[in-house]
Structure formats: C-alpha cells, structure tokens
C-alpha positions as CSV (number, residue, x, y, z in Angstrom):
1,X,-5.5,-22.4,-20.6
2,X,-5.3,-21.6,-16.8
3,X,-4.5,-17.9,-16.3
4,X,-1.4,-18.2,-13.5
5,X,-2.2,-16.9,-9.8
6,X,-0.7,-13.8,-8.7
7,X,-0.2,-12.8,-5.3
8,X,-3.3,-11.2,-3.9
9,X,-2.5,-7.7,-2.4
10,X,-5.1,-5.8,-0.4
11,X,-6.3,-2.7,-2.5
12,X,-5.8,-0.5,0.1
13,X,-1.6,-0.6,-0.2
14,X,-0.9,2.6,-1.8
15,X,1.3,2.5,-5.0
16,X,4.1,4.5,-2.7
17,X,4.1,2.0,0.0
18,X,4.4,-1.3,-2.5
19,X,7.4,0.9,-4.0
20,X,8.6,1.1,-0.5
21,X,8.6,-2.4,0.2
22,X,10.5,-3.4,-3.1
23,X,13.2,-1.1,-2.1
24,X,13.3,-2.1,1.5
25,X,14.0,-5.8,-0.7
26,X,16.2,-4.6,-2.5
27,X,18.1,-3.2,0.4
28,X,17.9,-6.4,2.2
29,X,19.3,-8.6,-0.9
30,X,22.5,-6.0,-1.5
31,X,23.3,-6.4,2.6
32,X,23.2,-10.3,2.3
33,X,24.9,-10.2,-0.8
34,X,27.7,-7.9,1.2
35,X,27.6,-10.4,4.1
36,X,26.1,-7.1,6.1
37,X,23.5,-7.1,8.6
38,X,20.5,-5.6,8.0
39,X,17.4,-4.5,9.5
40,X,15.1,-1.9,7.5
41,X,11.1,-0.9,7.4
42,X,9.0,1.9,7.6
43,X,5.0,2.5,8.9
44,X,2.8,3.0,6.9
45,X,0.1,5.9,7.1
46,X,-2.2,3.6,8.7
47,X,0.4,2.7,11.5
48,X,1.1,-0.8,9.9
49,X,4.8,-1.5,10.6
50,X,6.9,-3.2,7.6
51,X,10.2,-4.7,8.6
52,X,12.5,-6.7,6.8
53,X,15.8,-8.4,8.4
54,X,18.0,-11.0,7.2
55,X,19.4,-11.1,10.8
56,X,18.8,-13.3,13.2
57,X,15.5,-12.7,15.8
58,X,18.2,-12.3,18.7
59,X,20.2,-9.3,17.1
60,X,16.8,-7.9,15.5
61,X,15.9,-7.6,19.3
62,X,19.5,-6.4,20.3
63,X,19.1,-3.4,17.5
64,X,15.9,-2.8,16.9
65,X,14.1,0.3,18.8
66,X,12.1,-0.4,20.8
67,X,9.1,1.6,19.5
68,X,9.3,-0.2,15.9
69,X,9.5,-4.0,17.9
C-alpha cells in the first residue's frame, strides 16, 4: 500500500503562523458563505505577507493598503 501525499510545508512555518492561516480560511469561507467581501492576512516574523480574498483583484486593489499590496 502507497502511503497518500500530503502537502509539503516548509519547516520553517511556525505552528502560530499555520494556526493563523487556517483562521484567516476560516474567515474567508464564513464571508463568502454571508455573500460579504473579504480581504484578510497578516506578515509573518520574517516579513512574508499572507493574504487571502475572495474578492475580485480590482476591489482587492481598491481596499487594500497600500503597504500590504
């Protein structure tokens, strides 16, 4: 039996920013559930920017600051 693949993610993600990420998901799916726009992310200690949206790219440049695009 073939063991399934799992998603490869770097070692150096810290536990806090993977728990980040799911709730920025989470987020995300509740909005688009609501019909609500949504645009949410954080950086990371290493200055690695983590955005999720499920608007489109011309409101996510409309509402975005600038220093996060």
């Amino acid at each position: 039996m073939t063991e399934p693949q799992l998603p490869k993610i770097p070692d150096s993600l810290q536990r806090q920013e993977i728990e980040a990420m799911h709730c920025i998901a989470k987020l995300k799916d509740s909005a688009t559930k609501l019909g609500i726009g949504f645009i949410g992310g954080f950086i990371g200690p290493n200055g690695e920017k983590f955005v999720m949206t499920n608007m489109t790219d011309a409101d996510k440049e409309l509402l975005m600051p600038e220093h996060l695009k």
